[in-house]
KOLVEXZA-790486 format. One record per residue: residue in one letter; y, z, x of N, C-alpha, C in turn. Coordinates in steps of 0.05 Angstrom, whole numbers, plus 32768, in hexadecimal, padded with zeros to 4 digits. Atoms other than C-alpha are relative to their C-alpha. Example, Ala and Ser with C-alpha at 12.3 -4.5 7.8 and 13.67 -1.06 7.14 Angstrom:
a7FE8800080127FA6809C80F6801880008012 s7FE87FFF7FF07FEB808F81118016800E7FF1 
***
This chain:
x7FFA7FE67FF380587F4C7DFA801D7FFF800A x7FE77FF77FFC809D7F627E0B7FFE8008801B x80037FF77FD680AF7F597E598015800E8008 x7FE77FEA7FF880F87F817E5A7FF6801C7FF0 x7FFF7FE6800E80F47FC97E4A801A80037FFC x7FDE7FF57FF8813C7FDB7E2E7FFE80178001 x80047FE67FF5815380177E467FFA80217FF4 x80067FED8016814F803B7E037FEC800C7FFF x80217FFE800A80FE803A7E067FFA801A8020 x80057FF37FF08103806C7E48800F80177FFF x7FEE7FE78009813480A07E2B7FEB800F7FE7 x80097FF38012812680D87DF27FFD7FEA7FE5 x800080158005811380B17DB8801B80057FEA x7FE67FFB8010815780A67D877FFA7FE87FE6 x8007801280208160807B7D4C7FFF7FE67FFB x800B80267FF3815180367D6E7FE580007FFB x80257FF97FFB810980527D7B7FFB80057FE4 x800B7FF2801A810480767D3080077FE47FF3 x7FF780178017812A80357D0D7FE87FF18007 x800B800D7FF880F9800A7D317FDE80047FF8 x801C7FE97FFE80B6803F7D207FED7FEC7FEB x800C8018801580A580107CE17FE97FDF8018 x800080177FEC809C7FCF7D147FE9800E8012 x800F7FF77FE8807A7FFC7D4B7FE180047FF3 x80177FFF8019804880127D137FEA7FE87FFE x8012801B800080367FCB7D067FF37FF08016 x800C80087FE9802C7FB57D477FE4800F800A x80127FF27FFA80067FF47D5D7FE880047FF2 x80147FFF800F7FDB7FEA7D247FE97FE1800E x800980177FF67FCB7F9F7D407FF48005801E x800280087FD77FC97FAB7D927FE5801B7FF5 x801A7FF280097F967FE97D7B7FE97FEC7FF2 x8013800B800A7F6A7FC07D507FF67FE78018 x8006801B7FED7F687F837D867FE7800D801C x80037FF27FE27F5E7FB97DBE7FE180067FF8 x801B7FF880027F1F7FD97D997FED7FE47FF9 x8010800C800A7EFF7F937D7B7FFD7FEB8014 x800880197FF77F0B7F637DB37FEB8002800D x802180087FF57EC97F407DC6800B7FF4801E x7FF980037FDD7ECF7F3C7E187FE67FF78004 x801980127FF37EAE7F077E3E7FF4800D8018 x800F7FF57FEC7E7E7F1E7E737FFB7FF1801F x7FFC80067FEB7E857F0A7EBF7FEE8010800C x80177FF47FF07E4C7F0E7EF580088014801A x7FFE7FEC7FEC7E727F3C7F1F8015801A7FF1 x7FF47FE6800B7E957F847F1780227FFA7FFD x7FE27FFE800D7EDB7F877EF4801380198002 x7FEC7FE880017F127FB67F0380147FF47FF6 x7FEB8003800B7F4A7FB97ED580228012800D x7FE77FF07FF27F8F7FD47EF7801280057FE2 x7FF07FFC80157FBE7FE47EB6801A80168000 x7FF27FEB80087FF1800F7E977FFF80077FE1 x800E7FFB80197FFF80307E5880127FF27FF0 x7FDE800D800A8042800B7E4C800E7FE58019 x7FF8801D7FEC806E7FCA7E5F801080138011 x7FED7FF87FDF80907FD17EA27FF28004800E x80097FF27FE080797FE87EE57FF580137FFF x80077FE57FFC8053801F7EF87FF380058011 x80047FFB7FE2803A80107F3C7FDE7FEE7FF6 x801D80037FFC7FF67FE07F2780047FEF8011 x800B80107FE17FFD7FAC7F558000800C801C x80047FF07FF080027FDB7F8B7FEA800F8007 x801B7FF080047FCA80007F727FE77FE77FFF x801280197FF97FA47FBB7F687FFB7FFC801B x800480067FE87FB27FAC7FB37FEF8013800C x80177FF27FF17F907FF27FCA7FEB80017FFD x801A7FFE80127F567FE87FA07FF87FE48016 x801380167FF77F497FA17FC3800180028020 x80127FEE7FE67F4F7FC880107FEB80058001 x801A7FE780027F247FFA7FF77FE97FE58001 x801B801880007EF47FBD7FDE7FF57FF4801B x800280187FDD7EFC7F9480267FF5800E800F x80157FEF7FF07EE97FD180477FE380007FFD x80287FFC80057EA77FD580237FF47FE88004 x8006801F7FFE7E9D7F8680387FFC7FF57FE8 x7FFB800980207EAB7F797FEF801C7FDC800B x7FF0801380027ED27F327FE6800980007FE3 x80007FF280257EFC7F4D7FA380157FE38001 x7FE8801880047F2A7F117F888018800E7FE4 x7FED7FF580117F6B7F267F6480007FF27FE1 x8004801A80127F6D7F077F1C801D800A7FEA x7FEB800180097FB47F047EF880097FE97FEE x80008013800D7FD17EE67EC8801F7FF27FFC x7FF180147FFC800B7EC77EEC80217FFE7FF9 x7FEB8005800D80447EE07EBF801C7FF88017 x7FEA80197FF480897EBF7ED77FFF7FF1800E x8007801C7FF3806F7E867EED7FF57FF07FEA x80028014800D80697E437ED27FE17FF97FF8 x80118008800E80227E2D7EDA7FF0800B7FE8 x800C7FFC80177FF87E307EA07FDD7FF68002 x802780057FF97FAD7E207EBE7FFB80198015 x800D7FF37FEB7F7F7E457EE180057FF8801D x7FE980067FE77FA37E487F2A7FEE80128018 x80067FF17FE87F837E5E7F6E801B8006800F x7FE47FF07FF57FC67E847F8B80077FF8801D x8000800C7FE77FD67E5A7FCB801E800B800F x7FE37FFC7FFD80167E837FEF80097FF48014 x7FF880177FF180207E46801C800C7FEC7FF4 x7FFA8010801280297E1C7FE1800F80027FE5 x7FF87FF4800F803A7E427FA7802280168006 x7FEC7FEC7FFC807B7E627F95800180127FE1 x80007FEA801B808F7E9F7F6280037FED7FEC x7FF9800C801380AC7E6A7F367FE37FEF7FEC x80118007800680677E4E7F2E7FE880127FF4 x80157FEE7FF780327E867F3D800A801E7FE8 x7FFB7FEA8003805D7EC17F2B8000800B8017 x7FFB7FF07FF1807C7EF77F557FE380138005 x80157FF07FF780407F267F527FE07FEE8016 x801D800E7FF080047EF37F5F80067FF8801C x7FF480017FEB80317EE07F9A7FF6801C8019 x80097FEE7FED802E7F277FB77FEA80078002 x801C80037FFF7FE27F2C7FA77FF37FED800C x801180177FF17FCA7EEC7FCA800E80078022 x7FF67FEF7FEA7FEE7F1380047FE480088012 x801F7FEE80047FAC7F3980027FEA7FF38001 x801C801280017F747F117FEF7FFA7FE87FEC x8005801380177F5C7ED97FBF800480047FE1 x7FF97FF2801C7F817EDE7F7A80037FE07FF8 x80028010800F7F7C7EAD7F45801880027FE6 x7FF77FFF80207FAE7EA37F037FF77FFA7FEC x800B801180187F997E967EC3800E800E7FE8 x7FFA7FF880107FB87E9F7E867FE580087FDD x800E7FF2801A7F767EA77E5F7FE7800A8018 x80067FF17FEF7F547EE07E907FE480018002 x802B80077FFC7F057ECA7E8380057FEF8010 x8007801B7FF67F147E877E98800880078025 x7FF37FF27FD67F447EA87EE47FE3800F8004 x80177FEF7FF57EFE7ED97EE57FF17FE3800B x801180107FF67ECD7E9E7EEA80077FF08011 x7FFA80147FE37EF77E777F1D800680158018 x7FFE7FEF7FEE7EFE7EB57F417FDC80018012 x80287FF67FFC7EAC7EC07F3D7FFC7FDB8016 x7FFE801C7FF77EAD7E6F7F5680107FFE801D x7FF480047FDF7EDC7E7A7F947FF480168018 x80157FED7FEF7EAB7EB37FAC800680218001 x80097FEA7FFF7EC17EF57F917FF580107FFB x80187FED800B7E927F287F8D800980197FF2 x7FF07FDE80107ECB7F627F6B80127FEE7FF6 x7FE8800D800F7F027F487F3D800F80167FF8 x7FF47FE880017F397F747F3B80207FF77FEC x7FE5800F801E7F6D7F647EF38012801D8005 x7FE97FF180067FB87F777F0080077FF67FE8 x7FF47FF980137FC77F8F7EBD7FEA7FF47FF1 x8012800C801C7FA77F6F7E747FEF80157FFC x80127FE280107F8B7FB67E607FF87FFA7FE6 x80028001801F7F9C7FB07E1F7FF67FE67FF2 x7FFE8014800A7F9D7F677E177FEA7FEC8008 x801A800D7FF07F5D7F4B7E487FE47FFD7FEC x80187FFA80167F237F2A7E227FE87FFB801A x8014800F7FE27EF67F317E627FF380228005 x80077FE97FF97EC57F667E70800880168012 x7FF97FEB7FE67EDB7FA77E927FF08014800A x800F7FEE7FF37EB57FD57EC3801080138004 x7FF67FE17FF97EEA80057ED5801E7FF77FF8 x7FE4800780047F3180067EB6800D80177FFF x7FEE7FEE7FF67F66802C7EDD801E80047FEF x7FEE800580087FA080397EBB801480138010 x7FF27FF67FE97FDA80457EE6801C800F7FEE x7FE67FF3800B801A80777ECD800C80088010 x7FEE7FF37FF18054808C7EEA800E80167FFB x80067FE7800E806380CD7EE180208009800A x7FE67FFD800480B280C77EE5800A7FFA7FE0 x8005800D801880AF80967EB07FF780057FE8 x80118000800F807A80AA7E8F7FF77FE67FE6 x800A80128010806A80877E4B801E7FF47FEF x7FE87FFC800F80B580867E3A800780157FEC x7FFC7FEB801380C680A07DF67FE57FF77FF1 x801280027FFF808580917DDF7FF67FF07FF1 x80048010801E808A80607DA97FF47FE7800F x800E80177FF6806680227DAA80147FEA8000 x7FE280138008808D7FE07DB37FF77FFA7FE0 x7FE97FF67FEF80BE7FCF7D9A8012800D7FFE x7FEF7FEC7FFF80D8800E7D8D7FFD800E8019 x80037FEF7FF380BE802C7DCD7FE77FEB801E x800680087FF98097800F7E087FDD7FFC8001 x802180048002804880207DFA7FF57FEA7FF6 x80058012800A80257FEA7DF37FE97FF97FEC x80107FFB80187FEA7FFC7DC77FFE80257FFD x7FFB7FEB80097FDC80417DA07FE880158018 x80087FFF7FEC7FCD80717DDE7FE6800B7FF8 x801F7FEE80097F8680987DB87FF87FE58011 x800580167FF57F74804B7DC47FF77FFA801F x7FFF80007FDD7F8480477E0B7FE9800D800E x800D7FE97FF47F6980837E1E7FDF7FFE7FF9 x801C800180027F2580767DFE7FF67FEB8018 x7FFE80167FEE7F2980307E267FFD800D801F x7FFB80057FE57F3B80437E697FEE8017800E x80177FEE7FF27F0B80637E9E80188015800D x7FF37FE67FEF7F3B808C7EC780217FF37FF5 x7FEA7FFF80027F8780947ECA800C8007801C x7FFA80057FE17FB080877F08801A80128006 x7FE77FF07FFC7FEA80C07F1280117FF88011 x7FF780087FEA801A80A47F3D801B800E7FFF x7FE27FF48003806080D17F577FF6801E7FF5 x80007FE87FFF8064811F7F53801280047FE4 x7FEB7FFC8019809681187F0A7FE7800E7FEF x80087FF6800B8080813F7ED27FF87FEF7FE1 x7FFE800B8025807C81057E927FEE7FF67FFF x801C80068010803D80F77E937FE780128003 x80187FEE800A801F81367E937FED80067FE9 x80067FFF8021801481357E487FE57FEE8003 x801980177FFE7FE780F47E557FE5800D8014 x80187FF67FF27FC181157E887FEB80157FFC x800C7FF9800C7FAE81497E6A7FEC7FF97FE4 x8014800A801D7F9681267E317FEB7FF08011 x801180127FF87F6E80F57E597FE680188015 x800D7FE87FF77F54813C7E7D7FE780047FEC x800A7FF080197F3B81577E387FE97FE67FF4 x8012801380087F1C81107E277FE97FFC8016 x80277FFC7FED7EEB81177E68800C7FE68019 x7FFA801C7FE67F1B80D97E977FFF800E8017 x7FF97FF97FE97F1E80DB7ED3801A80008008 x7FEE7FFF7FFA7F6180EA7EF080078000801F x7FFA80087FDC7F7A80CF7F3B802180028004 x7FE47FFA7FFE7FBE80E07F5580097FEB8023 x7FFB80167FEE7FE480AF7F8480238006800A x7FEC7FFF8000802880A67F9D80097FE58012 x7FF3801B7FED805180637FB88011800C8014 x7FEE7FFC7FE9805F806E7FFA80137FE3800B x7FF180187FF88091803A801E7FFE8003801F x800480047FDE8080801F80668018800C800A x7FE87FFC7FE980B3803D809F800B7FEF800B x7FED80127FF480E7801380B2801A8010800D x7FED7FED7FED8119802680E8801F7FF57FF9 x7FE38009800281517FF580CB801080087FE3 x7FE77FF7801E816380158086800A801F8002 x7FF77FEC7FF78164805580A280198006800C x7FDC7FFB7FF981B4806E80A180097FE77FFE x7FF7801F800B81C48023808F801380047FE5 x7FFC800B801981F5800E805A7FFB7FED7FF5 x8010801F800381D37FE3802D80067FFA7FE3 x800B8007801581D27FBC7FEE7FF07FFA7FF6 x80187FFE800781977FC87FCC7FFC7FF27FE0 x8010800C801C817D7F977F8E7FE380077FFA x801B8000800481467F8C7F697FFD7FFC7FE5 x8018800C801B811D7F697F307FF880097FFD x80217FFC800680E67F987F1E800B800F7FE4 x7FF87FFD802280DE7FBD7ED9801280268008 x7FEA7FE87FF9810080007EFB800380038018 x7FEE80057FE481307FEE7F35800180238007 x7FF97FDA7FF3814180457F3A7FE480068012 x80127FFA7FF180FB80477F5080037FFA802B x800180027FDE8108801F7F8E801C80058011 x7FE87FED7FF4814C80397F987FF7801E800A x800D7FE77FF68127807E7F9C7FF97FFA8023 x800880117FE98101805B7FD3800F7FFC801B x7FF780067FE5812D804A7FFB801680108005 x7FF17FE47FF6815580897FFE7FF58007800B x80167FEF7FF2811580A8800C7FFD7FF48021 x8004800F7FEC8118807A8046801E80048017 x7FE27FFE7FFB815C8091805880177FEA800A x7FED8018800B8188805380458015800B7FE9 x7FE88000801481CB8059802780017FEC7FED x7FFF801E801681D1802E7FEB801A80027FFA x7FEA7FFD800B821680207FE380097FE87FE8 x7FF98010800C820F7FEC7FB47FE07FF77FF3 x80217FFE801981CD7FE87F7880097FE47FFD x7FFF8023801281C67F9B7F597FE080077FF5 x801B7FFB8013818D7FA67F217FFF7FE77FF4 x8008801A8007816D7F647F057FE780037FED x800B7FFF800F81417F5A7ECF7FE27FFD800F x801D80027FF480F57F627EE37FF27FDE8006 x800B801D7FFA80D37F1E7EFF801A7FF27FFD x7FED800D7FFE811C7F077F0480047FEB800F x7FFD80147FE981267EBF7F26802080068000 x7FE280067FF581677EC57F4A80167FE87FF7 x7FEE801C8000819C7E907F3980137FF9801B x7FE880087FE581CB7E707F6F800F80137FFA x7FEA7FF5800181FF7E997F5F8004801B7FFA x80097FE5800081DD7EDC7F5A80007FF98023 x800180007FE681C97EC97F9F80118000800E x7FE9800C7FEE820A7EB77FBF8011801D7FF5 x7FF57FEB7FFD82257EFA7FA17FEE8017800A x800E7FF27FEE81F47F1D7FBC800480008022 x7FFD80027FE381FD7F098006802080047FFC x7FDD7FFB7FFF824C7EFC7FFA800580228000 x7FF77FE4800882527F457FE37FF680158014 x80017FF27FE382277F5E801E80117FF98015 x7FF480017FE7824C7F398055801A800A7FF7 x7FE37FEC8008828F7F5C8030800880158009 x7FFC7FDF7FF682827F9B803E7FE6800B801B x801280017FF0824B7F9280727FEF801D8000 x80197FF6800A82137FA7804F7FE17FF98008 x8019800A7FFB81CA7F9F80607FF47FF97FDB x800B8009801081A57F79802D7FE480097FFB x80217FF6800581607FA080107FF67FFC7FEB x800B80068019812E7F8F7FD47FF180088007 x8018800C7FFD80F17F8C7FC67FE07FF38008 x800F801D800180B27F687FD97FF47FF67FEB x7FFC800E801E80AF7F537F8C800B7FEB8004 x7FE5800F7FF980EE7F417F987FFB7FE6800B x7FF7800F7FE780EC7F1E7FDF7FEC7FE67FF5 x800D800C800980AF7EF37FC780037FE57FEE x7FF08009800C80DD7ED17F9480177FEE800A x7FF380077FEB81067EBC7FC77FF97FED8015 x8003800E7FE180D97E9A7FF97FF97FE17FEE x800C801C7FFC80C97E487FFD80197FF47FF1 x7FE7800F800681147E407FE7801E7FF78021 x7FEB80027FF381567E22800B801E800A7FFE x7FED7FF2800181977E298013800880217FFE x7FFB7FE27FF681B77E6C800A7FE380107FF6 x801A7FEB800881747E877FE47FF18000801E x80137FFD7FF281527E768026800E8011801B x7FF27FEF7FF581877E9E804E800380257FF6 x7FF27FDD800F81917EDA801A7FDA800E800A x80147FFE7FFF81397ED980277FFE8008801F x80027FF17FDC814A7EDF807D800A80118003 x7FF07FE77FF581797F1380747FFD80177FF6 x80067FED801581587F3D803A7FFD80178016 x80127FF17FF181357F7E80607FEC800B7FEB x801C7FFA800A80EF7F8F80387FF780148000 x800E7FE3800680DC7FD0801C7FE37FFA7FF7 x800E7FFD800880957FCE801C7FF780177FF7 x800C7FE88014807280077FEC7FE67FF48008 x80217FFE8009802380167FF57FFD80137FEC x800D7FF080187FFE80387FB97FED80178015 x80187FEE7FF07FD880767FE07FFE80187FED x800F7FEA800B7FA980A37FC67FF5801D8003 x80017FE27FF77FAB80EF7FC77FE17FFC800D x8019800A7FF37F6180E47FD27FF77FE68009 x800680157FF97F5180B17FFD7FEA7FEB7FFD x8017800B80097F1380A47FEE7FFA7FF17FE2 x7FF78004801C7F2A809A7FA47FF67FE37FFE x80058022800E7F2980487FA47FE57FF88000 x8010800E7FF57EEF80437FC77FE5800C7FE4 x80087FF280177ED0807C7F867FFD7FEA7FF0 x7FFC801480157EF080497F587FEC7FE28004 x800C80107FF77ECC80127F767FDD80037FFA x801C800180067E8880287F747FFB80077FEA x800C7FF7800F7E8D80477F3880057FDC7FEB x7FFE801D800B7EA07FFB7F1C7FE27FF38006 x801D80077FF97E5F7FE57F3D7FF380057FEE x8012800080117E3F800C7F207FFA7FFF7FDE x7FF08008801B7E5980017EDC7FF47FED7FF5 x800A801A80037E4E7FBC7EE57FDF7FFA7FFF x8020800280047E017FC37EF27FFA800B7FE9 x80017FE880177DFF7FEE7EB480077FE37FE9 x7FF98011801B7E247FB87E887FED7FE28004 x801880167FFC7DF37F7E7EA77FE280007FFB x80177FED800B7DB97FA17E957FFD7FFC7FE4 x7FF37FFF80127DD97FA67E547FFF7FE17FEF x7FFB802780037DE77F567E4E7FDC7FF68002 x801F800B7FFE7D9B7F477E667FF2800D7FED x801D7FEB800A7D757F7D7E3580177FE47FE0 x7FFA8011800E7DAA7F547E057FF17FE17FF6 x800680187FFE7D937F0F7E187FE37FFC7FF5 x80257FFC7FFF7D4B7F237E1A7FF180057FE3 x80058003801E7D537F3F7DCD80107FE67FF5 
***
């Protein structure tokens, strides 16, 4: 899978996307066929899938995190289950953020063990059953829509509706990552996130197919220090404008953008122009908590550029509040439905 989006795949499509249409074809013929035939292993507790419809961002670990509130409220113990990308290990990993750093874990499982009990695994049956083994009773998968061979009870797919699907091609002429009829049969609801108009097209179609449709928006905690501040604002994720938005909306001057490739590890010398270039023009330093995450259990200047950052946190909130807690039971009951299912199996 393809972890940069270039910037071609989010514009109208032109003759990168059409030269490329051959390639996209073949793929989308493959990630379709995988999507409808793979055989998914079955886990003794309920499965929520968090997703999108394309690489990059679109707000699911955010939306993962409200989903495992919502769970905690209901005295649910949900365990996060991920599969770790930019990070080194390569076993099934209980997410320790005492011990673990991004370079190991990954930046996301990092901010998810924030939360609650998240596991890595790069083959997502084997992270389920050590999830089921450390005592959770909900398992809640950021991202592997398309690509998860592990039973699902409820799969959210999250869009951003600035973004939308790009120009619509599949990679790698375009960012979709399988052919969307596909998707859309797949996924139980669709997650609207942002008041933009580009993924109306999707919604309506997922209307007309009988989904359910939930509308959301990333708010960002209140902070009193970016407010009228000049600041230099970075950021790693797969669309930095997003959290530049953010932190206008927050009323912060940005007098100075630094964009980084998504799950970017810093180098020394990104770092040292980063602080150098704030104390220049005496700038406040803002990212992140992707970002900041990436940054901690180091020295030297990384462990200085990490005391002086300031932290835009974003929550995922739901026009309807009650929404996760919907999503939740209706996974329940999903899950009794597909267990049922497995026993009348066993029994023939």
């Amino acid at each position: 899978m393809v972890s940069e989006a270039p910037p071609f795949w989010w514009t109208k499509a032109d003759w990168r996307a059409w030269g490329l249409s051959p390639f996209s074809f073949i793929y989308g013929r493959i990630a379709g066929r995988r999507m409808a035939r793979a055989r998914r292993a079955s886990v003794p507790v309920p499965v929520i899938c968090v997703g999108n419809f394309t690489v990059g961002g679109a707000g699911k670990t955010p939306t993962a995190i409200a989903l495992a509130r919502a769970a905690k409220q209901k005295g649910l113990k949900p365990g996060f289950l991920s599969r770790g990308y930019g990070g080194s290990i390569d076993v099934t990993t209980v997410v320790d953020p005492d011990h673990h750093r991004a370079e190991a874990v990954g930046d996301e499982a990092l901010l998810l063990c924030r939360e609650t009990l998240t596991v890595i695994s790069r083959t997502r049956a084997d992270g389920a059953r050590k999830l089921v083994q450390e005592g959770a009773d909900l398992i809640i998968m950021d991202d592997g829509f398309q690509s998860a061979r592990l039973a699902l009870d409820f799969a959210l797919v999250v869009i951003d509706t600035v973004r939308g699907i790009g120009n619509g091609h599949l990679v790698p002429g375009g960012p979709v990552r399988a052919p969307i009829a596909e998707q859309m049969r797949q996924l139980s609801a669709i997650l609207k996130v942002g008041d933009g108009v580009a993924a109306d097209r999707l919604v309506r179609q997922a209307a007309r197919a009988g989904k359910q449709v939930y509308v959301a928006s990333l708010k960002p905690r209140e902070t009193n220090e970016i407010a009228g501040s000049a600041l230099l604002a970075f950021a790693g994720i797969a669309d930095p404008e997003k959290f530049y938005r953010t932190v206008q909306q927050l009323g912060g001057l940005i007098m100075v953008r630094r964009a980084f490739p998504d799950h970017h590890h810093f180098s020394e010398d990104e770092i040292s122009d980063l602080l150098d270039d704030a104390a220049k023009d005496d700038l406040m330093l803002v990212t992140t908590a992707k970002d900041a995450v990436r940054l901690t259990g180091h020295h030297g200047r990384t462990e200085e550029l990490a005391s002086k950052v300031r932290v835009v946190e974003v929550d995922m909130v739901f026009d309807d509040p009650q929404a996760p807690g919907k999503i939740i039971q209706t996974a329940i009951a999903n899950y009794r439905q597909r267990r049922l299912r497995d026993n009348g199996r066993e029994k023939g």
